[in-house]
C-alpha positions as CSV (number, residue, x, y, z in Angstrom):
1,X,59.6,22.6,158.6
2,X,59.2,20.8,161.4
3,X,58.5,22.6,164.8
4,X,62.1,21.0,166.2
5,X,63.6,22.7,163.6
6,X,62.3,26.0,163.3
7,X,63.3,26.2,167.1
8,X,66.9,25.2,166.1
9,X,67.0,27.9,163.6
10,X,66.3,30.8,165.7
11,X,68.5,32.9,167.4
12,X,67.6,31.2,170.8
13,X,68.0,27.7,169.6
14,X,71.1,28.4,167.9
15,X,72.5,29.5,171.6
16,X,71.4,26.4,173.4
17,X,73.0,24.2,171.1
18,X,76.0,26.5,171.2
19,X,75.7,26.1,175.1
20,X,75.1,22.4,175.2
21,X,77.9,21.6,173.3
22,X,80.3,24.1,174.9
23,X,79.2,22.3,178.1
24,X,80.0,19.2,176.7
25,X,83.8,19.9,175.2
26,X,84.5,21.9,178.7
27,X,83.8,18.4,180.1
28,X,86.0,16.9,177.7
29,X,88.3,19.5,178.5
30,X,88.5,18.2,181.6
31,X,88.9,14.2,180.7
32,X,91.6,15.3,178.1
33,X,94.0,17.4,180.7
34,X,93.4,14.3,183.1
35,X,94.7,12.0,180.9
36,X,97.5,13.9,179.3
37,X,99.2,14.8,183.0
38,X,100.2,11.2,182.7
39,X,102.6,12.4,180.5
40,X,104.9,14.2,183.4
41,X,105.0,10.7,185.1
42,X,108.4,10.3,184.7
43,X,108.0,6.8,183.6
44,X,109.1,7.3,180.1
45,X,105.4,7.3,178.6
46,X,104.4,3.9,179.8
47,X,101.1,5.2,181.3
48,X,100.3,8.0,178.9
49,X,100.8,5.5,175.9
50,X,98.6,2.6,177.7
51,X,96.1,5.3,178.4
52,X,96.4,6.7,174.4
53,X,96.1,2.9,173.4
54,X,92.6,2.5,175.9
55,X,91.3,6.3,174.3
56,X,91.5,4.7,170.9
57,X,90.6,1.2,171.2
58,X,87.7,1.0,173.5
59,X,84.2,1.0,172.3
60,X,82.4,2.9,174.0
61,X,85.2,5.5,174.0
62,X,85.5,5.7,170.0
63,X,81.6,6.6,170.0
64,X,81.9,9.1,172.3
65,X,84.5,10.5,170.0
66,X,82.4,10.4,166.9
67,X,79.8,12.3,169.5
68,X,82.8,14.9,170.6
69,X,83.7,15.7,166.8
70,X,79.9,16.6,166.0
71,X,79.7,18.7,168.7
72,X,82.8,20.5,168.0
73,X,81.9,20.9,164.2
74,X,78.4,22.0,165.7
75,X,79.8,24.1,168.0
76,X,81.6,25.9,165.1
77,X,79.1,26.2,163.1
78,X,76.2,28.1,165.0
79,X,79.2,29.9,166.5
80,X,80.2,31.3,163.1
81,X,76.4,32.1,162.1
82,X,75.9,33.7,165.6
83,X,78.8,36.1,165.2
84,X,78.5,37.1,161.1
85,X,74.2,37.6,162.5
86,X,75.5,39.8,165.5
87,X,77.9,42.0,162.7
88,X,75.4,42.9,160.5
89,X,72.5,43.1,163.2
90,X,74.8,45.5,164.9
91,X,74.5,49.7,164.1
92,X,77.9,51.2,163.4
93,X,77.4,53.6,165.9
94,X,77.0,51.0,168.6
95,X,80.3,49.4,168.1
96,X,82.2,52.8,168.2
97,X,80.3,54.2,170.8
98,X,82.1,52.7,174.2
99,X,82.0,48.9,173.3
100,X,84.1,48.6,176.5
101,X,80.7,49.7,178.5
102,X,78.4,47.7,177.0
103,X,80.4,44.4,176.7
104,X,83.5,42.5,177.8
105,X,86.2,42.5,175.0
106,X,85.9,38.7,175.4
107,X,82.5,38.4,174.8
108,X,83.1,41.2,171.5
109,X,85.5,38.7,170.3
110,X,84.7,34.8,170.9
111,X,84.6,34.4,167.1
112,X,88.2,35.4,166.9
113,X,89.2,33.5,170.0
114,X,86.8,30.5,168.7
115,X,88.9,30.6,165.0
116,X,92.0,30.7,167.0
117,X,91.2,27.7,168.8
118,X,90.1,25.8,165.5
119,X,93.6,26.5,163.9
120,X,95.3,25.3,166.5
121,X,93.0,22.0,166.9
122,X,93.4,21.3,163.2
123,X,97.3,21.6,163.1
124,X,96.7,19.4,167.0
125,X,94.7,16.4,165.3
126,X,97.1,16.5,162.0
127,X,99.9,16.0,164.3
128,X,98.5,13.9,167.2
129,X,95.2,11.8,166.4
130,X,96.6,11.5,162.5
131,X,99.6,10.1,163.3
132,X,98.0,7.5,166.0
133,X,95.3,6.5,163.4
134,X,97.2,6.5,160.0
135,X,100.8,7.4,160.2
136,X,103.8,5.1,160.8
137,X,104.2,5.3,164.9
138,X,106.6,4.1,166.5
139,X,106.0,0.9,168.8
140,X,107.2,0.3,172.8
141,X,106.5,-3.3,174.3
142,X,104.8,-3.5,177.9
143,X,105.1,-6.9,179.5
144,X,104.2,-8.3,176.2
145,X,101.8,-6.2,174.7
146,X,102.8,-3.8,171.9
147,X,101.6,-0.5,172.1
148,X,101.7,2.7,170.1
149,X,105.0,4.9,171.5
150,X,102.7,8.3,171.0
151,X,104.9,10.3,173.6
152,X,107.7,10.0,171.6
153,X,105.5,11.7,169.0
154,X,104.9,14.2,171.4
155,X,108.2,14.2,173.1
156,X,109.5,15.1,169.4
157,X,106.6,17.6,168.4
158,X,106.9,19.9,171.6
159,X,110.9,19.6,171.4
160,X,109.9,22.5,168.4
161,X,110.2,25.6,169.4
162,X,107.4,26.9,166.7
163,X,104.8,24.3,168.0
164,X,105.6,24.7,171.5
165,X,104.9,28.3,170.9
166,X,101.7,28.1,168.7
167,X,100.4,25.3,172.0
168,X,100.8,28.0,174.3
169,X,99.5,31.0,172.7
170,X,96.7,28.7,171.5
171,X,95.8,27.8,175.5
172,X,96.4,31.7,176.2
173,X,92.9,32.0,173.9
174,X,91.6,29.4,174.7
175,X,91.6,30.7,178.3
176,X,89.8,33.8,177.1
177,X,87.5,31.6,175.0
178,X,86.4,29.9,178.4
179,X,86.3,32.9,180.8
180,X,83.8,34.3,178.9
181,X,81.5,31.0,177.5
182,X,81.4,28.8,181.0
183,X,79.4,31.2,182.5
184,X,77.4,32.5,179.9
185,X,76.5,29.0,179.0
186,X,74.6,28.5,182.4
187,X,73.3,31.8,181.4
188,X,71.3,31.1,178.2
189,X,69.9,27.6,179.9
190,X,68.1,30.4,182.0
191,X,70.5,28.9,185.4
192,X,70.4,32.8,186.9
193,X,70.4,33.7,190.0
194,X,72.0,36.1,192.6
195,X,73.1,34.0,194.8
196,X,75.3,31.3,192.1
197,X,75.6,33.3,189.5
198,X,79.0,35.0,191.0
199,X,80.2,31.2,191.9
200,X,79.8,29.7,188.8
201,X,81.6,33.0,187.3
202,X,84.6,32.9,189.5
203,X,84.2,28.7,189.1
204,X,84.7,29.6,185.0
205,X,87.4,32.2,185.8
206,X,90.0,29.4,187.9
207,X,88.4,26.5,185.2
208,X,89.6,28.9,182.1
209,X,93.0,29.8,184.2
210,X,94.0,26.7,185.7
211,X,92.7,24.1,182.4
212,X,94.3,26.2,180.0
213,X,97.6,26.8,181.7
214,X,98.0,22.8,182.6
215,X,97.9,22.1,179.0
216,X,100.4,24.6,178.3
217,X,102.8,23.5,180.7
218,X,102.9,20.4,179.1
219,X,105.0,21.5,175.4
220,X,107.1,24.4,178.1
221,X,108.1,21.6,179.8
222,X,109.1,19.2,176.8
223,X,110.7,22.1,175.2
224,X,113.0,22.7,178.1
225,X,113.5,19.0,178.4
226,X,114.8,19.1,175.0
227,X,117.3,21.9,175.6
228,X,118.8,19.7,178.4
C-alpha cells in the first residue's frame, strides 16, 4: 500500500477529502443558485433555458460535472465511513451523558442531515438532469436556435405541492448541513485562528442561511404561481 494511500485511509485523510470536496460543492453551491435565479426573470425562461442549454453543452462545463459527481459520491462515501467509525468508536455513556455540552446537535447529526440531502438530490437529478439528458423535453425556439424548454419542466414539477414541499424541507437541512461543515472544513485544513475563525463561522452561518433559503424560494414561488 502505497504511502498516498495509507494517508487516505486514516481518519485524518478521510477528513480532508471530506473537506476538500465539501469546499468544492459549497462553491458549486454557489454557481448553481446563480444560475437558477434566472429563473425569476420574468421572461418566460428564455435566459434560464439558454443558460441550462450552455451547462450541458459546453466542454469544459460537462468535465467539471463529471469532476462534481465524484466528489459528491466521494463526499458520501468517507462521510458514511466517518459517521458508522464515530458510532462504534463512541462509549455509550458519552452519548447519554450531556451530548448537548460536548457537541452541537448539528455536528451529532451531519450523517442524517448528509442522507437527507442525498434523497433529495436523487429524486432532483431523476427529475431535472434526467429529463434534460434522456427524457422527451419539450422545445422553445430563440431567434432561430432551438433549445430545451427545461423551465416548463420545472414550472410543472414545483406547481406540486409534494415536491415543492420535499425542495424546501430538503434546503431547511441542507442549511443545517452547511452551518455546521463550512466552518469546520477550514477547521481540519488546520486554517485556525482567533482572529478569523469567528468570521468564517458567522461567513458559514449567513452562506448556510441565505444559499439554502434562495433555492427554496424558488418551488414557494412556482407553487404560488400555480395557484394563481
Amino acid at each position: 500500500m502505497s504511502w498516498f494511500t495509507q494517508a487516505l485511509s486514516s481518519n485524518i485523510g478521510k477528513k480532508l477529502v471530506m473537506s476538500l470536496t465539501g469546499l468544492f460543492l459549497i462553491t458549486f453551491l454557489i454557481v448553481h443558485v446563480s444560475g437558477n435565479l434566472l429563473l425569476f426573470k420574468g421572461d418566460g425562461g428564455e435566459a434560464f433555458n439558454l443558460y441550462a442549454q450552455f451547462m450541458t453543452t459546453n466542454p469544459l462545463i460537462k468535465t467539471a460535472s463529471y469532476i462534481l459527481y465524484s466528489g459528491i459520491i466521494l463526499h458520501v462515501i468517507y462521510s458514511l465511513i466517518l459517521s458508522i467509525k464515530n458510532k462504534t468508536a463512541r462509549p455509550v455513556g458519552y452519548t447519554k451523558a450531556n451530548p448537548d455540552q460536548n457537541s452541537s446537535w448539528k455536528s451529532r447529526n451531519m450523517g442524517i442531515l448528509g442522507t437527507i440531502v442525498l434523497i433529495f438530490l436523487v429524486i432532483h437529478m431523476r427529475s431535472f438532469w434526467y429529463e434534460m439528458h434522456y427524457g422527451d423535453m419539450p422545445i422553445q425556439n430563440y431567434a432561430g436556435v432551438e433549445v430545451e424548454d427545461l423551465y416548463t419542466v420545472v414550472q410543472a414539477s414545483f406547481g406540486q405541492w409534494w415536491y415543492a414541499l420535499l425542495y424546501v424541507l430538503a434546503m431547511i437541512g441542507l442549511g443545517f448541513h452547511l452551518a455546521h461543515g463550512f466552518w469546520s472544513s477550514f477547521q481540519t485544513l488546520g486554517l485556525n485562528h482567533k482572529k478569523y475563525t469567528p468570521l468564517i463561522q458567522k461567513a458559514g452561518l449567513a452562506f448556510a442561511i441565505i444559499v439554502p433559503a434562495l433555492f427554496a424560494s424558488m418551488p414557494v414561488y412556482f407553487y404560488l404561481q400555480s395557484l394563481s
